[in-house]
C-alpha positions as CSV (number, residue, x, y, z in Angstrom):
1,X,-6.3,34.5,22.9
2,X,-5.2,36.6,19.5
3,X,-3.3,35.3,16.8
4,X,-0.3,37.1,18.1
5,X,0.3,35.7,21.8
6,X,0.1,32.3,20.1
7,X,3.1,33.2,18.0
8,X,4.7,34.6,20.8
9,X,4.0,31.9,23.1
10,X,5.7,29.5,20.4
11,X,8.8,31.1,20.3
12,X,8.8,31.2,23.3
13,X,8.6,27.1,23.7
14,X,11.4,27.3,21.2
15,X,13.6,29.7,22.8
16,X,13.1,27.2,26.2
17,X,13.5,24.1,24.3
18,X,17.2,25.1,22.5
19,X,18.1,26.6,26.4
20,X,17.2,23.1,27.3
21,X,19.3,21.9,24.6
22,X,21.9,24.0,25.2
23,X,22.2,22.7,28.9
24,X,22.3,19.1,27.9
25,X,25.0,19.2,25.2
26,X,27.5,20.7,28.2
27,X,26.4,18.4,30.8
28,X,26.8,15.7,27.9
29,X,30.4,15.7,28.3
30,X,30.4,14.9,32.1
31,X,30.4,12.1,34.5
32,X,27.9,9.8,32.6
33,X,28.3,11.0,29.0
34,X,26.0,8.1,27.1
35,X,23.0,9.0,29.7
36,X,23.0,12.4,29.2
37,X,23.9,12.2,25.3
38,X,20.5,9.8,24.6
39,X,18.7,12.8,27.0
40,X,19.7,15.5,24.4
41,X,19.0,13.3,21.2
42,X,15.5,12.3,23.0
43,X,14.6,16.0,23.7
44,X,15.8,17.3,20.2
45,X,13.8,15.0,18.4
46,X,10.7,15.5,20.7
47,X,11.3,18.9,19.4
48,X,11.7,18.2,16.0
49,X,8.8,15.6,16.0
50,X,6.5,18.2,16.9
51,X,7.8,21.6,14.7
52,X,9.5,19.9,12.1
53,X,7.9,16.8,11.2
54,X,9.1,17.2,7.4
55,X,12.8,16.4,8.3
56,X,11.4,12.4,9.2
57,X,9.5,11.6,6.3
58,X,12.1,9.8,3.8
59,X,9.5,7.8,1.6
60,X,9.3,8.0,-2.1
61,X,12.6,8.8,-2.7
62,X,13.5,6.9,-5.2
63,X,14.9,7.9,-8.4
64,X,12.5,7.5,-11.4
65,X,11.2,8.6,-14.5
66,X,7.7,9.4,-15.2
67,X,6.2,8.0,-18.4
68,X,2.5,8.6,-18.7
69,X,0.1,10.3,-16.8
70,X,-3.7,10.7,-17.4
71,X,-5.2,13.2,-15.0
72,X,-4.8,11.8,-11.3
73,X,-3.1,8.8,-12.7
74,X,0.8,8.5,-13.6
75,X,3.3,5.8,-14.3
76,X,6.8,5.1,-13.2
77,X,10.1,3.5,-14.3
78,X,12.5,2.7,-12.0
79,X,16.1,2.2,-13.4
80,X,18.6,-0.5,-11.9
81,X,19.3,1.5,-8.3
82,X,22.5,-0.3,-6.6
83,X,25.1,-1.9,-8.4
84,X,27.3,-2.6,-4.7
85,X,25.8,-4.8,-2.0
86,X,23.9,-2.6,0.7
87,X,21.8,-3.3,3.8
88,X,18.3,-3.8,3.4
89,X,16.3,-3.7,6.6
90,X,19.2,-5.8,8.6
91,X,19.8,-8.4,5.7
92,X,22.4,-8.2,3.4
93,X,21.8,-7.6,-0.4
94,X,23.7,-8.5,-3.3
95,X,22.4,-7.0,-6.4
96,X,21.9,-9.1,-9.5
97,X,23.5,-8.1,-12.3
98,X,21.8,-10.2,-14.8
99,X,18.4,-8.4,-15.6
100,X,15.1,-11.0,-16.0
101,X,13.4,-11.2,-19.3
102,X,9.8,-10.4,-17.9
103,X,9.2,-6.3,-16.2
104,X,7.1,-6.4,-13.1
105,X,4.4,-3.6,-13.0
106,X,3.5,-2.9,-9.4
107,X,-0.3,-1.9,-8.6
108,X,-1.0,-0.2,-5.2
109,X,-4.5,0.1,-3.6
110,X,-7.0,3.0,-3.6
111,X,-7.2,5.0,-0.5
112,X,-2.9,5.1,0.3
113,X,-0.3,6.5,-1.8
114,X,1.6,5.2,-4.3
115,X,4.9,5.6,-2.5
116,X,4.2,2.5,0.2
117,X,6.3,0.7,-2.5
118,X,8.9,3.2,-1.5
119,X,8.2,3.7,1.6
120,X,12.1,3.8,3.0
121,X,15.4,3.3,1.5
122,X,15.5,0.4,3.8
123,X,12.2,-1.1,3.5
124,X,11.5,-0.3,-0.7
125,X,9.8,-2.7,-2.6
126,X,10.9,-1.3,-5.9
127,X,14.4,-1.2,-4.5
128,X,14.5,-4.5,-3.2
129,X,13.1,-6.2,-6.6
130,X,15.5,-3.9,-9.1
131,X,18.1,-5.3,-6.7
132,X,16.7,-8.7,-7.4
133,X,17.3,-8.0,-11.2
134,X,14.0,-7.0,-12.5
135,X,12.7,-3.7,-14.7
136,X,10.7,-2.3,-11.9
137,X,7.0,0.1,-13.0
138,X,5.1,1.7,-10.6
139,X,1.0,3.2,-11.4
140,X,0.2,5.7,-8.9
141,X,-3.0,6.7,-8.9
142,X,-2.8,10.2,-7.3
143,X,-5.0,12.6,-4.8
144,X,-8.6,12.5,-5.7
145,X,-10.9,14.7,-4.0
146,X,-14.4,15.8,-4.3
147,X,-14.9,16.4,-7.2
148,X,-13.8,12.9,-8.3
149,X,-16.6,11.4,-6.4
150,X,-17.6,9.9,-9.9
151,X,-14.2,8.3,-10.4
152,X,-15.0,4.6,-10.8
153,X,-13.7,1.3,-11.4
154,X,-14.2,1.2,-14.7
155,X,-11.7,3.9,-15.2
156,X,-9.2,2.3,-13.1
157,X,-9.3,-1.2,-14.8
158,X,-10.6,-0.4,-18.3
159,X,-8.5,2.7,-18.9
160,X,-6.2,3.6,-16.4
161,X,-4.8,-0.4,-16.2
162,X,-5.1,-0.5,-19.8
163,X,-2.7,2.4,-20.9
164,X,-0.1,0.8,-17.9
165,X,-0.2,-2.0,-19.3
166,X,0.4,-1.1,-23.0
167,X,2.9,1.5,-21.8
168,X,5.2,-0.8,-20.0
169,X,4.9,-3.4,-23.1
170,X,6.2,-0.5,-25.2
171,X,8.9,0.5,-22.6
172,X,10.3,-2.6,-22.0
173,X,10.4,-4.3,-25.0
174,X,8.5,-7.1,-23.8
175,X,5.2,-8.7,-24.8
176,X,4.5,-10.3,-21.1
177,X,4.8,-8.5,-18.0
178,X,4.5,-9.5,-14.4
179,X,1.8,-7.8,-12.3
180,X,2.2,-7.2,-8.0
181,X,-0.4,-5.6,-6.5
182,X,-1.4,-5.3,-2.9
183,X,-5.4,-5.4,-0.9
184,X,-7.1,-3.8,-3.4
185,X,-4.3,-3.2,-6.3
186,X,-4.3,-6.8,-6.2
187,X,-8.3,-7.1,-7.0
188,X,-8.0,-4.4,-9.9
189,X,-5.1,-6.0,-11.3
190,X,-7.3,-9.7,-11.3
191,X,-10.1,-7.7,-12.8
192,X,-8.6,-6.2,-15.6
193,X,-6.9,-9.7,-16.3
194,X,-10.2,-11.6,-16.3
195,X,-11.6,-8.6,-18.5
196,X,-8.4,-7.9,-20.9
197,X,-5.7,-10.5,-20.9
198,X,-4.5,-12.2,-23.9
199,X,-1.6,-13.7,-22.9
200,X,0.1,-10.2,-21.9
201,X,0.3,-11.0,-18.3
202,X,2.5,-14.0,-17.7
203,X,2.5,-13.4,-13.7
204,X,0.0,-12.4,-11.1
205,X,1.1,-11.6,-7.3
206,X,-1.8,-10.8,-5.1
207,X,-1.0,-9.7,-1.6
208,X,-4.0,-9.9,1.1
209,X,-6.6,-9.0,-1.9
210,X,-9.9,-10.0,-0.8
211,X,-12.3,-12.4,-3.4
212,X,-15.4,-13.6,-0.9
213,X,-16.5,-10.3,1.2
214,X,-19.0,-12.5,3.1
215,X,-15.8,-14.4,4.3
216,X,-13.6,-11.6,5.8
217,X,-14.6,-11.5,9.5
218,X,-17.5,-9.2,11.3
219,X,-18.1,-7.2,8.1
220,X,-18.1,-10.4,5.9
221,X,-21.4,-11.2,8.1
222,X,-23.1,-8.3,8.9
223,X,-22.8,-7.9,4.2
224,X,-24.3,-11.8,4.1
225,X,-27.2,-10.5,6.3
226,X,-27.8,-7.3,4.7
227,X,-28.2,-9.1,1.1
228,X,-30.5,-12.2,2.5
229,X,-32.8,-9.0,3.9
230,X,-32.5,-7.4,1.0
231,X,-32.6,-9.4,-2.2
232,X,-35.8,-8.3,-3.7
233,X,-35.3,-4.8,-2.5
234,X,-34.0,-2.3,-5.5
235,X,-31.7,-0.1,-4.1
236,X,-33.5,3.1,-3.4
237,X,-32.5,6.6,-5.6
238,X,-31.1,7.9,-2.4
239,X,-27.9,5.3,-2.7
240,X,-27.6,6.3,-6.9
241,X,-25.7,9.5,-6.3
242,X,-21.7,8.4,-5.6
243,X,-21.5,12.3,-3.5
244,X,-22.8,10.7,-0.6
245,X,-20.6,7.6,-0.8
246,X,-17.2,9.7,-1.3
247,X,-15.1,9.2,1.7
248,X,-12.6,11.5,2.8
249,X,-9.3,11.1,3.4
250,X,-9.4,11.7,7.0
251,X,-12.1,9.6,7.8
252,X,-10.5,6.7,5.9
253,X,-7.6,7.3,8.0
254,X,-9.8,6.7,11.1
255,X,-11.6,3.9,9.9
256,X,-8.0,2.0,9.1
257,X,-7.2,2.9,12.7
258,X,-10.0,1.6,14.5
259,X,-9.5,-1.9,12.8
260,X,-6.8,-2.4,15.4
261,X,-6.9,0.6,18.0
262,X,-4.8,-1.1,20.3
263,X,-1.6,-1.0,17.9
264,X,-1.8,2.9,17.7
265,X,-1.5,3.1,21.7
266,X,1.4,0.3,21.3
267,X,3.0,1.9,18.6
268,X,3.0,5.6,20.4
269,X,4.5,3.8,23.5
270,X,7.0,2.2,21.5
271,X,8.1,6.0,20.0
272,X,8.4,7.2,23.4
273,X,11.1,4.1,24.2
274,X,12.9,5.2,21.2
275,X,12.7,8.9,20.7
276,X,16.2,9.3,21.4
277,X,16.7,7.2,18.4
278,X,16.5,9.3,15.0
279,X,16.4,6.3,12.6
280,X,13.7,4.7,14.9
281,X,11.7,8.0,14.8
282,X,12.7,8.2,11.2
283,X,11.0,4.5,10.6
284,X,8.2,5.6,13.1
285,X,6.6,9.0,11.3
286,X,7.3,7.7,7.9
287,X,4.9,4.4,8.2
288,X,2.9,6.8,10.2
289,X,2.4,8.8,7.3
290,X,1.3,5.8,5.4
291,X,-1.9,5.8,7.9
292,X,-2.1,9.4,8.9
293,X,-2.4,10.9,5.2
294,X,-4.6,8.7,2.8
295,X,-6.3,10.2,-0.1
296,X,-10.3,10.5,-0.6
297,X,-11.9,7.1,-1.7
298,X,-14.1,8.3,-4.6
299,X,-17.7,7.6,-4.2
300,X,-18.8,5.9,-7.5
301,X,-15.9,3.1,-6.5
302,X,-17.1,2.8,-2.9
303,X,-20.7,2.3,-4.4
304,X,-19.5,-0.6,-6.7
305,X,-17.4,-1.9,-3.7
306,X,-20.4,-2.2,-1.4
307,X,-23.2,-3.1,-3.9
308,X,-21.7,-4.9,-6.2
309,X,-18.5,-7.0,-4.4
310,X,-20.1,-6.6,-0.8
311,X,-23.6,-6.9,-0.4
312,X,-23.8,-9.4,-3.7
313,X,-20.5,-10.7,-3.5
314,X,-20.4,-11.2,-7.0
315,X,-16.5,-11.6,-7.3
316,X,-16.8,-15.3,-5.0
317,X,-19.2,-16.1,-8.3
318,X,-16.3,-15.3,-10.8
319,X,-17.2,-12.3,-13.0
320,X,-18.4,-8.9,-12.4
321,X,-19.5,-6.4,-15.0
322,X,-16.8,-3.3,-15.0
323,X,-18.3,-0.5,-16.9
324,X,-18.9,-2.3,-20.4
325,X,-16.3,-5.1,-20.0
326,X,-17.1,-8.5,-18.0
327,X,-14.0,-9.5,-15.5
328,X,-14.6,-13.4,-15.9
329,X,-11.9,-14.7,-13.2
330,X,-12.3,-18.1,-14.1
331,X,-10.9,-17.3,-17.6
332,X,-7.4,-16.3,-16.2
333,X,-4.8,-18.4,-17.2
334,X,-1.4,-16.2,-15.5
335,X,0.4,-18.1,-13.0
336,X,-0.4,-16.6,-9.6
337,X,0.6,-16.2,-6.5
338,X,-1.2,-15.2,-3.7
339,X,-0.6,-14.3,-0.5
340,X,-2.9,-14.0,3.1
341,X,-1.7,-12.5,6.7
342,X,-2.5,-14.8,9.5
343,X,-3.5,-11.6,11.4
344,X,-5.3,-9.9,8.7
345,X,-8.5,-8.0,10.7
346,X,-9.6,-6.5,7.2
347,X,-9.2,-9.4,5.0
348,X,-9.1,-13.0,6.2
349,X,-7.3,-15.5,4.8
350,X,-10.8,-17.3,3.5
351,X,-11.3,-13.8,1.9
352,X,-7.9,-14.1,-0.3
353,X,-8.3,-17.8,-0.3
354,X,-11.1,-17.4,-2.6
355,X,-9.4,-16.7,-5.8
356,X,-7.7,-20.3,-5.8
357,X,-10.9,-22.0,-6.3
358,X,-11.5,-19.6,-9.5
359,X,-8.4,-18.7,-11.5
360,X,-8.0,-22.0,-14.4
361,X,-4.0,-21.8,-14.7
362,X,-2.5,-25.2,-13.0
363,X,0.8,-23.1,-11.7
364,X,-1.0,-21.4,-8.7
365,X,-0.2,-21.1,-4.7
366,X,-1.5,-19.7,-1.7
367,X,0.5,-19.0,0.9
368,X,-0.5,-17.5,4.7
369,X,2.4,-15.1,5.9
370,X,3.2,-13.4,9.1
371,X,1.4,-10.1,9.7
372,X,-1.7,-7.6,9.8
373,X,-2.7,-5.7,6.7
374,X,-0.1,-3.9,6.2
375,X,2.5,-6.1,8.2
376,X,2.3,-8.9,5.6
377,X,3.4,-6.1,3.1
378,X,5.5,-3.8,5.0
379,X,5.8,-4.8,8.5
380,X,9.2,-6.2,10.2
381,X,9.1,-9.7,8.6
382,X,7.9,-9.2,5.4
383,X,10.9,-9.0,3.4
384,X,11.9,-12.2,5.0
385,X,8.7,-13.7,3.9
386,X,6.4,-11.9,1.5
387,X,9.2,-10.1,-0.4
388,X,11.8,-13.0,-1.0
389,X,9.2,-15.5,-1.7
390,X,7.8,-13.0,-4.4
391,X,11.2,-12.4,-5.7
392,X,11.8,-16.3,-5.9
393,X,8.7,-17.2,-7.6
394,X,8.5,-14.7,-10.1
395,X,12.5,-15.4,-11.0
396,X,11.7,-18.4,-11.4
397,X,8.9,-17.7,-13.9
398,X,10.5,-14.4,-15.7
399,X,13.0,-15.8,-18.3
């Protein structure tokens, strides 16, 4: 079939789907007008879903000012949003107006986008703690592709975390910050602490950031087998070159997925319920996005993940060498928090346990919260539990 007859045969959908629209807004106004009103929303934003997917996407809207940026990687400021109370996913907000000494400088993972702080007006972490009177930063780490297969830790701790850091100092004023970061943001951020802290970070908040990988699930023992077959076996040249551990974004999208296939069929059954609903849809393809479009994993980072944190498990030990800097955990001395989802499949609550048993500062808790990997961060109850008790502690801990 040519290029033209699909184009044709496309308008042609179109020109039937607004007859069909047509159709439904008159009958609309007859005998059962709110049956046949949720039949024309459901079909128009069937329609919509499929040719203009754009309109549903509302995440990283936000206002904000950029900073610094270094290549891929930027930071953000977030100035004071509300100054009236407003709705925040069901629960009423009142917005502080008395601002807390210490800035909070929020890490995300590799492999997502920034914006899942963001994510939606009514479900935005940088929203919801500005609201909670806090100087709210934001490190986004960008798109890498190819090319950045040789992107590696060391660059995002020992540079990247480095100029954040100093930046928001300079920015707010303020000698100690607070840092919040989330599965892997949270590892980096206790990395470049055990490698560069000296009293700048005053907070840590670590949300389902794994410690021991021979303690998160399947994985965790198919990596303690691996390294008890292999310890006196160097790794072969073949496993040097970080190409052939770059993941794409795509396949990292499908790997997520198959973690928990079943929620995707759920999830899709649960849209079709809905569809006449535009905010549910709205809510739906936005935290879709979040799993649908992830950005490549660069290879040289995959290779120290596996190697290094993985098969050794050299972070359940309490250091690991990061380019030329040693990340000793045990030397950390920020009050922490740390969180764990009860139905974590990707990191178990032994995982991000681990870090307790390390870290020598006497304010520390763990706490096991509602939710998957990304429920306990973004799902339907985490403002009720991961968000507020963030907010509380770090209130409590920030003049």
């Amino acid at each position: 079939m040519s290029i033209s007859h699909c184009f044709i045969r496309r308008d042609r959908y179109r020109i039937s789907a607004y007859r069909l629209l047509i159709f439904l807004t008159l009958v609309s106004t007859m005998r059962n007008p709110g049956l046949l009103t949720r039949s024309y929303f459901f079909v128009r934003n069937a329609i919509e879903r499929r040719t203009q997917t754009e309109k549903f996407i509302v995440s990283d809207k936000t206002s904000h000012d950029v900073l610094f940026s270094d290549g891929l990687m930027e930071l953000r400021f977030y100035p004071q949003q509300d100054e009236t109370p407003f709705v925040l996913d069901g629960d009423a907000i009142v917005p502080d107006q008395q601002q807390h000494r210490t800035p909070i400088l929020l890490v995300p993972p590799l492999g997502v986008y920034h914006w899942i702080y963001d994510l939606m007006a009514e479900r935005s972490w940088v929203r919801f703690l500005n609201a909670r009177g806090f100087q709210v930063y934001l490190v986004c780490w960008g798109a890498p592709s190819k090319s950045d297969a040789g992107l590696s830790i060391d660059t995002y701790v020992n540079h990247w975390l480095s100029k954040a850091v100093e930046q928001v100092q300079e920015h707010s004023g303020q000698q100690q910050i607070s840092m919040v970061g989330y599965c892997m943001g949270g590892l980096l951020t206790l990395l470049w602490a055990g490698a560069h802290d000296r009293g700048q970070i005053r907070n840590i908040v670590t949300i389902a950031s794994p410690i021991d990988f021979h303690a998160s699930h399947v994985y965790g023992k198919v990596l303690r087998w691996v390294k008890q077959s292999t310890r006196r076996v160097p790794i072969p040249e073949y496993f040097r070159d970080s190409q052939r551990f770059h993941v794409p974004g795509d396949i990292l999208s499908v790997m997520f997925k198959m973690t928990n296939p079943l929620a995707g069929v759920v999830s899709y059954i649960d849209l079709v319920r809905n569809l006449s609903d535009r905010d549910y849809v709205t809510a739906h393809l936005t935290t879709r996005e979040w799993f649908n479009n992830m950005p490549d994993y660069p290879g040289a980072t995959v290779q120290q993940l596996i190697f290094d944190f993985g098969i050794k498990n050299s972070l359940a030990d309490g250091s690991a060498m990061i380019g030329k800097h040693r990340s000793d955990l045990t030397s950390i001395r920020s009050n922490l928090l740390a969180f764990a989802g009860k139905s974590d499949n990707i990191v178990s609550v032994e995982a991000a346990r681990k870090i307790m048993d390390l870290v020598n500062t006497e304010d520390r808790t763990f706490m096991e919260v509602p939710g998957g990997h990304a429920g306990v961060f973004a799902g339907g109850k985490a403002q009720e539990h991961t968000w507020t008790i963030t907010a509380d502690w770090l209130a409590q801990r920030s003049d």
